[in-house]
C-alpha positions in Angstrom: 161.6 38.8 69.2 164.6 37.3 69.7 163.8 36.4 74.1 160.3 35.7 72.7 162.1 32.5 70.8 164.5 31.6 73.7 161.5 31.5 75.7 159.5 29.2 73.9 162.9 27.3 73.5 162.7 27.1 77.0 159.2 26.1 77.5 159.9 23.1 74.5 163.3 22.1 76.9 161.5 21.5 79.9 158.8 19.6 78.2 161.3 17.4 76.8 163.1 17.3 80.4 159.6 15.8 81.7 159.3 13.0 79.4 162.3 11.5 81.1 163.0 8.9 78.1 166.1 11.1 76.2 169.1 10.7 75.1 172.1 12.1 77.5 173.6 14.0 74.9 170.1 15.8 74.1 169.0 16.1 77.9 172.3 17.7 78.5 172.0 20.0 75.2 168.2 20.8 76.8 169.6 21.7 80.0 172.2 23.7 78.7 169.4 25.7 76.7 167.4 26.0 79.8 170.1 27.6 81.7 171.1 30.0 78.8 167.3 31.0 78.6 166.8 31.0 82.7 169.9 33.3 82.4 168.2 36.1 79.8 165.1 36.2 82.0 166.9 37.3 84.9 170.0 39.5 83.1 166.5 41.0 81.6 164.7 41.8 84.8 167.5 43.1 86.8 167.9 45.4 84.0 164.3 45.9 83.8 163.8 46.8 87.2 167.3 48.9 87.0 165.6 51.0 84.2 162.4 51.2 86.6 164.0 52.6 89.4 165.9 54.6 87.9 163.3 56.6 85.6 161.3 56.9 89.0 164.1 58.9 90.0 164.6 61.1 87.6 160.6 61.9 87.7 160.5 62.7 91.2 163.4 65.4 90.7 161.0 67.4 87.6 158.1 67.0 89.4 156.8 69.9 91.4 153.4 68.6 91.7 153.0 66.8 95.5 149.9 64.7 94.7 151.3 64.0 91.5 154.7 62.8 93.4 152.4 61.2 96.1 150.7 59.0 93.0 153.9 57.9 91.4 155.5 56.9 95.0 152.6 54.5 95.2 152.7 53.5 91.7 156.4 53.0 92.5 156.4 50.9 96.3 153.3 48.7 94.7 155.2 47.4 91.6 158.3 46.9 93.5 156.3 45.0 96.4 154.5 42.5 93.7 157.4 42.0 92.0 159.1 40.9 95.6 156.3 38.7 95.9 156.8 37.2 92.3 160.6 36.8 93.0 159.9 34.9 96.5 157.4 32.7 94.5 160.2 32.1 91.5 163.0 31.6 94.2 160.6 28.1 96.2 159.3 26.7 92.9 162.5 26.9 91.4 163.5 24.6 94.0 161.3 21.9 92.6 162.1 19.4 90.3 160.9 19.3 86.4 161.4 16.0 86.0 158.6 14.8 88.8 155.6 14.6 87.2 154.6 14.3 91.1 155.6 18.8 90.8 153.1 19.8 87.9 150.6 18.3 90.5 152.0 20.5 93.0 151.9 23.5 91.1 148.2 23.2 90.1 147.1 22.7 93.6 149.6 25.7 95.1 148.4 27.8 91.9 144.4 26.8 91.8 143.5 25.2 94.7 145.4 26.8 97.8 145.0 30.1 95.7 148.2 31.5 95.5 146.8 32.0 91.2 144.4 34.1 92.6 147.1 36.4 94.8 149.2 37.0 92.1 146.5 37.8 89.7 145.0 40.1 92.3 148.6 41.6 93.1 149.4 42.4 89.6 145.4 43.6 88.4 145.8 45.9 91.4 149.9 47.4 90.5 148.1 47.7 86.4 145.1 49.6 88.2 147.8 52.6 89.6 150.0 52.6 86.1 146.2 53.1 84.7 145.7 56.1 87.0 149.0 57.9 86.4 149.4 57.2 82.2 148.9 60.3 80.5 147.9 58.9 76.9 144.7 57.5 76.3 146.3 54.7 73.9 148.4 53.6 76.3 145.4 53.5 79.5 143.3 51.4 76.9 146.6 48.6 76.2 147.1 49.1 79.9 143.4 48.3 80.8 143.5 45.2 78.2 146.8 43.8 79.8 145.0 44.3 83.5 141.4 42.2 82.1 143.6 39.4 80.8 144.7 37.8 84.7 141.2 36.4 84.8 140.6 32.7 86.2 140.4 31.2 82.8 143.6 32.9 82.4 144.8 31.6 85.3 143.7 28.0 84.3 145.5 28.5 81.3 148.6 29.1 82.4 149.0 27.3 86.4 146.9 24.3 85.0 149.0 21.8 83.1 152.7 23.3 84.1 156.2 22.5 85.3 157.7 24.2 87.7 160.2 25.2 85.1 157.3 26.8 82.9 155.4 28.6 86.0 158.5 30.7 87.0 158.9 31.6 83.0 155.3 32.6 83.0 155.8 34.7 86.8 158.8 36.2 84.6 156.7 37.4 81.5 154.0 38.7 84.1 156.3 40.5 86.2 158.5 41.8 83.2 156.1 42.9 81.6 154.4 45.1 84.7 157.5 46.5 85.5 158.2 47.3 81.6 154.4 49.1 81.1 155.7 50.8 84.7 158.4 52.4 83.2 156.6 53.5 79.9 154.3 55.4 81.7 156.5 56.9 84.4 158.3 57.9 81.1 155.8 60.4 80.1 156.0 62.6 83.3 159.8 63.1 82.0 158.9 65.4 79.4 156.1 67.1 81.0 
């Protein structure tokens, strides 16, 4: 609850940041929030993916089954490689500037014209479909399957459509968080059995 409010802290900061028109004490006090927040989402996703890697791991060494171990090495090398290609998208557009109205222009035609929405949609429907495969609880395949359907292209219009930069790498965070989060759960599962 508590990174759900910094978040939309940090989404309210760099809307203010864009106006341009603010006070130097409040666009510093904005920035300073921004940073904090920018700070959690990455202290959160190192650990995230830390917790990931490591329950992989520990699976591989109680499973006996090879087709099972074959399933969760895939499940393992696709997550990892979209979240590579979420980080290498995060690392250019955070090299844009929020306060260029010129950028959210830039973002809606790398996100929904050049397609780059549709690629990370695709990546991350694709990394759900193998968590899907390998989850053991019927529950958790149906959440699973509901998080998958929601990267649709009214989704995607939703979210890369009337952005700063600053709010498309918090959005790639909550998309790649949570995939790597739902990930672990349901490599979880195989620890017990």
């Amino acid at each position: 609850m508590k990174k759900t409010f910094h978040i939309l802290i940090y989404f309210f900061a760099l809307t203010l940041i864009s106006c341009g028109d603010m006070d130097k004490n409040i666009e510093d006090n904005v920035n300073n929030m921004a940073k904090d927040t920018q700070a959690e989402m990455t202290a959160d996703l190192i650990n995230s993916k830390a917790a990931f890697a490591d329950t992989y791991k520990k699976v591989l060494q109680v499973s006996t089954d090879s087709t099972i171990n074959k399933k969760l090495t895939t499940l393992y090398l696709t997550i990892n490689e979209t979240s590579e290609y979420i980080d290498s998208l995060q690392n250019e557009i955070s090299k844009l500037d929020n306060k260029d109205l010129n950028n959210n222009e830039l973002i809606k035609k790398i996100f929904l014209t050049d397609g780059i929405g549709d690629k990370v949609f695709t990546k991350v429907k694709s990394s759900y479909n193998y968590v899907i495969d390998i989850t053991l609880a019927d529950t958790m395949k149906t959440r699973l399957i509901n998080a998958r359907d929601i990267y649709s292209t009214e989704t995607k219009n939703q979210l890369f459509g009337l952005n700063s930069p600053g709010g498309v790498n918090a959005i790639l965070y909550g998309i790649e968080s949570e995939l790597i989060k739902d990930g672990t759960k349901s490599l979880n599962a195989y620890k017990t059995n």
